[in-house]
N, C-alpha and C positions, 0 to 999 in steps of 0.2 A: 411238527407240532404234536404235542403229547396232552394227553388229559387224565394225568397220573392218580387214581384216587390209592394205591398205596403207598406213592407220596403223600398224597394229601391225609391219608391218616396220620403220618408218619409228623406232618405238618403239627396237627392238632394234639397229638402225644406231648404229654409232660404241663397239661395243663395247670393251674392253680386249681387249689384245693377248693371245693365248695365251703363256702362255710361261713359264719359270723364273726369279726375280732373286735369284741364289744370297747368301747373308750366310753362306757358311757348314757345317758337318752340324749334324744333328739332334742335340739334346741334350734329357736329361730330368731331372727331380728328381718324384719323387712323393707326395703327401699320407700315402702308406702305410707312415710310416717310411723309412729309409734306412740301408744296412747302412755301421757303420764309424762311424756318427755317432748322439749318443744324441741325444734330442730332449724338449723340456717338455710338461707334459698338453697344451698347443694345436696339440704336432704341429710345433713349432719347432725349428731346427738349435741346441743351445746354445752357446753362442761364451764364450773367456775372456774377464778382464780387457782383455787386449791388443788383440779383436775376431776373435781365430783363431776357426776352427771346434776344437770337442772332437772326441777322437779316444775311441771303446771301445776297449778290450784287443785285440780280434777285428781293427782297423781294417788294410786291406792296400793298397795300394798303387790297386788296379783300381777301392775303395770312391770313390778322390776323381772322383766325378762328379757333384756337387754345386755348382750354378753359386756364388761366392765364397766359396766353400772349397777350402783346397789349391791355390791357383793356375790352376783349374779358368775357362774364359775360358767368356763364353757367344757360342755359336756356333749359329744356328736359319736356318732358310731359308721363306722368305714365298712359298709360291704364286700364280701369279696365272693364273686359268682363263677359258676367255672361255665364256660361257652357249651353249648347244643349240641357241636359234633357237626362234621364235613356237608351235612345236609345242606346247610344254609352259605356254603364255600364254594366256588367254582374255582381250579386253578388250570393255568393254563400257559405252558412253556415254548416260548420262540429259541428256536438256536441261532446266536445271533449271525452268525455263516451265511441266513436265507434272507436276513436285514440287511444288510450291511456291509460297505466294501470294508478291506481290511485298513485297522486304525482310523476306521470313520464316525462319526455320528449322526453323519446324513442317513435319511434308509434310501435305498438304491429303488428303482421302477418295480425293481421284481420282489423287493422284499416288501412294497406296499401290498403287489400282486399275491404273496404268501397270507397277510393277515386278510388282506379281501377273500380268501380261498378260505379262510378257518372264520369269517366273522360270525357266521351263523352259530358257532360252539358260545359266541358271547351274547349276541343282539338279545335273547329274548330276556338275560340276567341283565343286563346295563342299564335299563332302562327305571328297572323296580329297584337296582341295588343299593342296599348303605352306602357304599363303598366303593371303589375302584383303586387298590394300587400298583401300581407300576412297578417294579424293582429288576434292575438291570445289575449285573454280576460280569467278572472276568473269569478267565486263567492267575495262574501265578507267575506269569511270563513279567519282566519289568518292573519298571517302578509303582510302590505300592497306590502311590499319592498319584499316579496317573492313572493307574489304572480306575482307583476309586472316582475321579472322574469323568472317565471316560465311559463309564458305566454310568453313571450322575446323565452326561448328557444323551447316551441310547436312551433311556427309561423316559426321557422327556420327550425324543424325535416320537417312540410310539405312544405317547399319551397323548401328544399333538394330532397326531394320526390316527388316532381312536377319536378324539372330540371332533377331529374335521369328519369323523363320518358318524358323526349323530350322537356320540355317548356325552352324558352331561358332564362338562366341566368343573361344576360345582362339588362333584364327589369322585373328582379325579387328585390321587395323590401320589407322589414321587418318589422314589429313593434310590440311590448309587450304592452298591452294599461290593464293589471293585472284589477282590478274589477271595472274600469273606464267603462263610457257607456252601463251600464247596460239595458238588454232589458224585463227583467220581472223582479217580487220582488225579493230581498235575501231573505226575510221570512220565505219562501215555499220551500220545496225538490225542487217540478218540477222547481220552479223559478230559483233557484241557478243551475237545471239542466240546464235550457234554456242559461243562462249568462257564462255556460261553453263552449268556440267554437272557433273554429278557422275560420273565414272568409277571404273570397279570393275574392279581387275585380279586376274586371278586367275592364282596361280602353281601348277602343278601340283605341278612340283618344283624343288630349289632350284639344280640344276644349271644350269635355263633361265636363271639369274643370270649374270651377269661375278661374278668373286670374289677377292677379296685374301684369303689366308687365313695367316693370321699364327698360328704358333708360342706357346701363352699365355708361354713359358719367354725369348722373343726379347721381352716386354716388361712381363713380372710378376716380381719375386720370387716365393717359394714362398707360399704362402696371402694373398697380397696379390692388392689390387686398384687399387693405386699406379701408374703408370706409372713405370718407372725410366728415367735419363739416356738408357742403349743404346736404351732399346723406343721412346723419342721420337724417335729420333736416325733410325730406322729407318723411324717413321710417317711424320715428317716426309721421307725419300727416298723415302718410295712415294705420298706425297699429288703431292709439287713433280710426281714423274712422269705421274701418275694425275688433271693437276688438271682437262684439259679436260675429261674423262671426266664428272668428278666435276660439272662443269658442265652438262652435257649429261643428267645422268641424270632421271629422272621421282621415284624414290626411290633411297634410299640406307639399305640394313637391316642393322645391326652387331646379331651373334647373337655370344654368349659360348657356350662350351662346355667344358663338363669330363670326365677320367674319371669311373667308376664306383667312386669308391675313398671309404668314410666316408658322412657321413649325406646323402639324399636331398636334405634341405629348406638345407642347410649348401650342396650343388654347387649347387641352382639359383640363392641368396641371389648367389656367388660370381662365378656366370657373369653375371649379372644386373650386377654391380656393374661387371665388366672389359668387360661393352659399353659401359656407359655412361660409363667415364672412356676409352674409344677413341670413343666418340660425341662427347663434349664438345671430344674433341680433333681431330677432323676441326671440329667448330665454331669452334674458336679458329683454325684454322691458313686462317679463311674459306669454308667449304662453308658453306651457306643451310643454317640452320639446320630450316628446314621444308621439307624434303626428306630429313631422316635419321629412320630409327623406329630405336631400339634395343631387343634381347630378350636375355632368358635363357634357353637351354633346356637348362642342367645335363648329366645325365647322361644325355640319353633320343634322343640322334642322335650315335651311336661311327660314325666310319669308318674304322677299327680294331679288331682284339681287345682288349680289357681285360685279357685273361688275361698280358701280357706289358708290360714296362714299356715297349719300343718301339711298343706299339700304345697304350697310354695317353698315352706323350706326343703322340701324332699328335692323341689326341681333344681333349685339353689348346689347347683352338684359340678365336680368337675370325675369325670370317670377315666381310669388309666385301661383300655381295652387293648389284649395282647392275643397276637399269634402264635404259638412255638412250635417248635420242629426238634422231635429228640435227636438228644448225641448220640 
């Protein structure tokens, strides 16, 4: 077991650039109704025959801020934050030799007996962490498409085995990344021993991330979890920029995020769905596809007031948080 921090710099090199990539100001429409415009039980804009937006009696002038309605242009601006630095990262490398019989993805008595001997490097981060992921790695010995499996199912034996000994579930996440990211040769015995492992990062907080954090309003309609033309039009400018990055990263975690506005189990269903069609779409547009985890976490991480529409649309967010590790 190794607790590598010039890896873990090495980790965190090549991050995204701090900085702003303006599309724009902030605009919002909110789930909570909309003054000016009446709306159907699903909490929809109703539009006429023609596809106008309807107007109530009450409707003034200041109401049209409802992205296509009234002429109303959507206008959002995409953050991009560069992570904190190793502080807030704990990494932590199993050779999978001390897990695991050969060709297994059981862990053997002694290889639970290995992580029970190193828990103490994790117990006192698991408990407070964003994050926990798991990522299991090969050699280059065989088949690609098995080995990437076979890594797939170690990474899950010790996440299984980390949650049965107290670490939460809920911010336990997975990935088979098979004889991708190699850290010594394949050549050599030792080499292909080194590249055998299952690594466990753990994130304190999610600031320690690089992070795109996209406006839901710059690529949703209202209660949708569609990608509209503008919100592609926009990914795709932040991916073509973002692509070495994207190359370079260890993981790549799209979190949806909503206000606090309507039912619970409705924002997290919500949030859940607009990572995963921003997931699928960094997939199509060629990011390895086993290197992205997508989440929902709803309503339960505002960084903003709720009590005001300008802080709800800030929550209203789906954020692409990356790991990298230079070439």
């Amino acid at each position: 077991m190794t607790l590598n921090k010039s890896r873990l710099t090495a980790l965190l090199a090549g991050c995204l650039t701090a900085g702003i990539l303006a599309f724009g100001t902030a605009s919002a429409d909110s789930r909570g109704g909309a003054p000016g415009y009446p709306s159907d039980s699903g909490g929809n804009i109703i539009r006429s025959g023609t596809g106008d937006c309807v107007h109530t009696s009450s409707f003034k002038k200041s109401d049209a801020t409802i992205v296509g309605c009234d002429g109303y242009v959507l206008n959002a601006q995409v953050k991009i934050i560069k992570g904190k630095g190793m502080d807030a990262v704990t990494l932590i490398s199993f050779p999978q030799a001390e897990l695991f019989a050969f060709d297994s993805a059981e862990m053997t008595d002694a290889g639970k007996a290995y992580i029970d001997a190193h828990r103490g490097n994790l117990r006192d981060n698991l408990a407070k962490a964003y994050s926990i992921t798991v990522i299991g790695y090969t050699d280059s010995t065989g088949d690609a498409n098995y080995n990437l499996d076979l890594s797939k199912r170690r990474a899950e034996a010790v996440s299984k085995y980390l949650i049965a000994g107290g670490a939460p579930a809920e911010k336990m996440r997975t990935l088979g990344r098979g004889e991708n990211d190699p850290i010594a040769s394949n050549d050599t015995k030792a080499g292909r021993a080194q590249n055998r492992r299952v690594e466990v990062i753990v994130v304190g907080q999610p600031r320690a991330l690089d992070a795109m954090i996209f406006p839901s309003v710059a690529l949703f309609e209202r209660r949708s979890a569609e990608i509209t033309p503008a919100g592609e039009k926009l990914l795709k400018k932040n991916i073509e920029e973002g692509r070495a990055r994207f190359k370079r990263a260890i993981y790549i975690e799209v979190v949806g995020h909503t206000d606090d506005v309507g039912d619970n189990d409705y924002n997290q269903k919500l949030s859940e769905q607009r990572a995963e069609a921003v997931g699928r779409y960094l997939v199509e547009a060629g990011i390895d596809p086993n290197k992205i985890l997508m989440v929902g976490a709803g309503e339960t991480a505002p960084i903003a007031s709720n009590t005001t529409p300008e802080g709800r649309a800030e929550n209203r967010r789906v954020e692409v948080l990356v790991l990298g590790r230079s070439l």
